[in-house]
Steps between C-alpha positions, in 0.01 A plus 500: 500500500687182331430173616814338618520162396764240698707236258509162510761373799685261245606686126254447204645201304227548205644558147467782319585700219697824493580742172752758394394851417362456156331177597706311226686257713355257808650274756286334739658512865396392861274749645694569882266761582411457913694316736687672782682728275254683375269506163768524264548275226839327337409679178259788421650531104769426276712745280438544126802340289585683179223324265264711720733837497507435085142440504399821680744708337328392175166560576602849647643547152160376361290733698733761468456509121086387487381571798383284830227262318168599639323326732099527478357758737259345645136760506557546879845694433366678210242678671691567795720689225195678353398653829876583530625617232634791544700284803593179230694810268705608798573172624572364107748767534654432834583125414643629178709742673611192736602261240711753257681618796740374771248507754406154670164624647250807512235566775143552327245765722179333542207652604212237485449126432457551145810651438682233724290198361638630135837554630536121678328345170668694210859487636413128436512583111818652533709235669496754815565394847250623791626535848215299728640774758301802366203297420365544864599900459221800326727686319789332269583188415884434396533317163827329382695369193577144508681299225162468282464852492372657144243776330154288369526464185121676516422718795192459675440923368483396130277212573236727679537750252462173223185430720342861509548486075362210408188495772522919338441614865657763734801399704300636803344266753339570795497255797366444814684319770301254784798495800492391839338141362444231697733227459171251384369766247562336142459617122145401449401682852639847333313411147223460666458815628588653124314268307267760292809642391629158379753501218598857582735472742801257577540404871931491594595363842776711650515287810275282716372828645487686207349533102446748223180479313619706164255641250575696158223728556475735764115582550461122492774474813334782701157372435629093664699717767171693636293129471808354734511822763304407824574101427669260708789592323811761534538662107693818381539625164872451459715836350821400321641861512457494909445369810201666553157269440145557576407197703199375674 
């Protein structure tokens, strides 16, 4: 259910500011949303002139040649890829299918939040487009090219697998995902609950209902999973390779 919200009687006469595409040019305007027309405004953008066309053109050339400079994964990401990773090699595939084709779009299968949490978040790195449409769906989510569109200069693969070399570990994790959270359940209330296993696991927030607690060892995971089963919590060991989890 969406709350519908009634304008103003008389058109917004506030100023504000409006962009083209690339966010290189500005214009403040008269708002004009409300009045009896409607909520629409004078002006929702402006066009790009040919500085901006010249400009992106260039730094398609750019990233064509070196590669989309990297943006920092943040830790939350890169675990979400560890616990994926089979998943993060198809998808690192499917986006570079997208861009070196004619294709505008391509539907990703999703089966679980993890895989759509890394979908939403790493299309980010790739100057893809999400469409807020699917994000209510289970199964796919429908990614985009836009103008900005280009191959990381580093995928978020090679810096897991720079990860698992220098920390000389195994690129298999193990996990175990809380769900069905209350709304008022925070960090600290899930660290509590793990705190003799502090330092060997790394808590990622999927959504407000949902986290992964992800461990490098396995015995260690099964061991904090069997403390947690009975609690006042919902936990189940979360399987990359399926659907399937054992739950509690």
């Amino acid at each position: 259910y969406q709350r519908r919200v009634r304008g103003p009687k008389v058109p917004c006469q506030q100023k504000t500011q409006v962009f083209c595409s690339c966010k290189r040019l500005s214009k403040t305007v008269i708002c004009m949303r409300g009045g009896e027309n409607g909520n629409q405004s004078a002006e929702d953008n402006i066009p790009c002139d040919s500085q901006c066309e010249f400009l992106i053109r260039n730094k398609k050339l750019t990233e064509a040649f070196y590669g989309r400079p990297n943006s920092d994964y943040d830790e939350g990401l890169i675990q979400v890829g560890k616990v994926s990773s089979t998943f993060l090699q198809r998808l690192e595939q499917m986006f570079s299918d997208m861009l070196s084709s004619t294709s505008t779009s391509v539907v990703i299968p999703c089966t679980n939040k993890v895989q759509r949490r890394l979908v939403v978040e790493y299309s980010k790195h790739w100057g893809l487009d999400i469409n807020t449409h699917d994000l209510d769906l289970n199964r796919t989510i429908r990614v985009s090219k836009s103008k900005m569109s280009a191959r990381p200069s580093v995928l978020l693969s090679s810096v897991i697998m720079s990860h698992n070399r220098n920390n000389s570990s195994s690129s298999e994790v193990h996990a175990i995902h809380f769900f069905d959270l209350n709304t008022d359940i925070k960090t600290y209330h899930l660290t509590s609950f793990l705190y003799p296993y502090v330092d060997l696991f790394e808590l990622v927030w999927l959504d407000d209902s949902n986290a992964l607690a992800v461990f490098r060892n396995e015995n260690i995971m099964l061991e904090a999973f069997k403390s947690l089963q009975g609690g006042i919590f919902k936990v189940k060991i979360y399987a990359s390779s399926s659907t399937s989890s054992t739950s509690t």
